[in-house]
N, C-alpha and C positions, 0 to 999 in steps of 0.2 A: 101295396108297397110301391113306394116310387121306383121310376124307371133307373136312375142313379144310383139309388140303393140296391137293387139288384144287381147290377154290372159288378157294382163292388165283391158283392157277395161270391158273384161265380168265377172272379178270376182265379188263375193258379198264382194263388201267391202265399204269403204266410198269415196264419193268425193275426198276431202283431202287425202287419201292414195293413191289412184290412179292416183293423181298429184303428189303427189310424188316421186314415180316408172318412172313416166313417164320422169318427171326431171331429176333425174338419168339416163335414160336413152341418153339424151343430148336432147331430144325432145323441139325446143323453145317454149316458153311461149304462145305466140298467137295461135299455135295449138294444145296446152293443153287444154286452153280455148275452140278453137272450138270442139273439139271429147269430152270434158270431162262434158262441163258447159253449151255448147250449145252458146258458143260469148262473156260469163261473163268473162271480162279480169280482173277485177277486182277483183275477186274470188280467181282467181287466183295468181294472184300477194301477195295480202293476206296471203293467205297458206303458200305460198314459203316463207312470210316474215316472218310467225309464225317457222316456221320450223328451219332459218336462226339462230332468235331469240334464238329458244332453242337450238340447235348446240350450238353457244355460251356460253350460259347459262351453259351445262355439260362441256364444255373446264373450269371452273372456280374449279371444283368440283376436289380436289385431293385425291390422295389415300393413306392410310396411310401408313409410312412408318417403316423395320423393325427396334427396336434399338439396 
């Protein structure tokens, strides 16, 4: 297992972030699940969609401009 991927794995942090990280990293979905959730593909999937979801959501948000 790569050195990257482990780091991930052993920090204190949440589920959720460390599906994250791991996403990013290009790591696919089914072996998220299995290192991170123990099999729950669903969990999984989940996350990613919450995540997707909000991306979206701040692409909506603009900044104000000078006049």
């Amino acid at each position: 297992m790569n050195e990257q991927i482990r780091s991930i794995l052993a920090q204190e942090t949440t589920k959720t972030n460390k599906i994250r990280q791991l996403f990013l990293l290009g790591v696919p979905r089914a072996e998220i699940a299995r290192m991170v959730t123990n099999g729950n593909y669903g969990f999984v999937v989940n996350a990613l969609r919450r995540m997707r979801e909000r991306a979206v959501s701040y692409t909506h948000l603009t900044l104000p401009t000078k006049a």
